[in-house]
C-alpha positions as CSV (number, residue, x, y, z in Angstrom):
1,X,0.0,0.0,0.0
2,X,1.3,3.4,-0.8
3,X,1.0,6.5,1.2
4,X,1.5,8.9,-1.5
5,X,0.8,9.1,-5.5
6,X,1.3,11.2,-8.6
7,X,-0.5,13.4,-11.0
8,X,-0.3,15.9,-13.6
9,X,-1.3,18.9,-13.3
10,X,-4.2,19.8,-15.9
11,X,-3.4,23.6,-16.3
12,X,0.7,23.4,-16.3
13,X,1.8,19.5,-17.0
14,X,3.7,19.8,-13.6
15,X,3.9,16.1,-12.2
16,X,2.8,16.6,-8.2
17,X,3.3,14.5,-5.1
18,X,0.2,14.3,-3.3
19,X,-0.1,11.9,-0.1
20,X,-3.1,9.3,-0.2
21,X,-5.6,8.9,2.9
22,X,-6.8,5.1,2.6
23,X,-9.1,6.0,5.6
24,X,-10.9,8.2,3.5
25,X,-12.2,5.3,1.7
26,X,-11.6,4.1,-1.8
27,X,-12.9,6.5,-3.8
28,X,-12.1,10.2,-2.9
29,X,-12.5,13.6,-4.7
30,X,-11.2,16.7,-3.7
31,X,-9.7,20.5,-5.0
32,X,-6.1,21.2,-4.4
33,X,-4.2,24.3,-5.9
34,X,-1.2,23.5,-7.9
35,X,1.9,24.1,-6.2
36,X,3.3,25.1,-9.2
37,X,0.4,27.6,-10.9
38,X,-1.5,28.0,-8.5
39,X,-4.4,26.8,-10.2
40,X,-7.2,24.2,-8.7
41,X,-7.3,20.7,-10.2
42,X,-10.3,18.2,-8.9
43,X,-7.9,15.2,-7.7
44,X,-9.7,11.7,-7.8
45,X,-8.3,8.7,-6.1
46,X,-9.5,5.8,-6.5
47,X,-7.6,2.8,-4.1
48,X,-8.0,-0.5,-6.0
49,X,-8.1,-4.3,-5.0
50,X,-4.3,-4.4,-3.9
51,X,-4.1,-1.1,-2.1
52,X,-3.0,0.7,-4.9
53,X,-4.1,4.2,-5.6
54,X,-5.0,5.4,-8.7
55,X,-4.6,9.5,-8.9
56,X,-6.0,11.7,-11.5
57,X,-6.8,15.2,-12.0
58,X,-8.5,18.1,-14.1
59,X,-9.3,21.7,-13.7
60,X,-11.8,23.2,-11.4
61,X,-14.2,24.9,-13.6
62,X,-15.7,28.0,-12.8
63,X,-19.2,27.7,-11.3
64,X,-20.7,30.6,-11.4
């Protein structure tokens, strides 16, 4: 099982480090600013049969 996982960053292709919260269940969604941009990706983890998690992300769109 892994504590922590990658993605890319939807706005600037940075690849971030984010650390994964099994407790949380096994499938999460949440908004998390670049550290690179600044801008706020939606991250989705999903934690499949072996404990592995599967990150992804994509902007936050404006809901206005």
């Amino acid at each position: 099982m892994h504590n922590e996982a990658r993605y890319v960053c939807d706005s600037c292709g940075e690849d971030v480090e984010v650390p994964i919260d099994v407790s949380a269940g096994s499938r999460q969604s949440y908004v998390e600013d670049c550290p690179v941009c600044c801008n706020p990706n939606v991250i989705h983890v999903t934690i499949d049969e072996d404990g592995e998690p599967i990150v992804r992300a994509e902007a936050e769109q404006d809901r206005a």
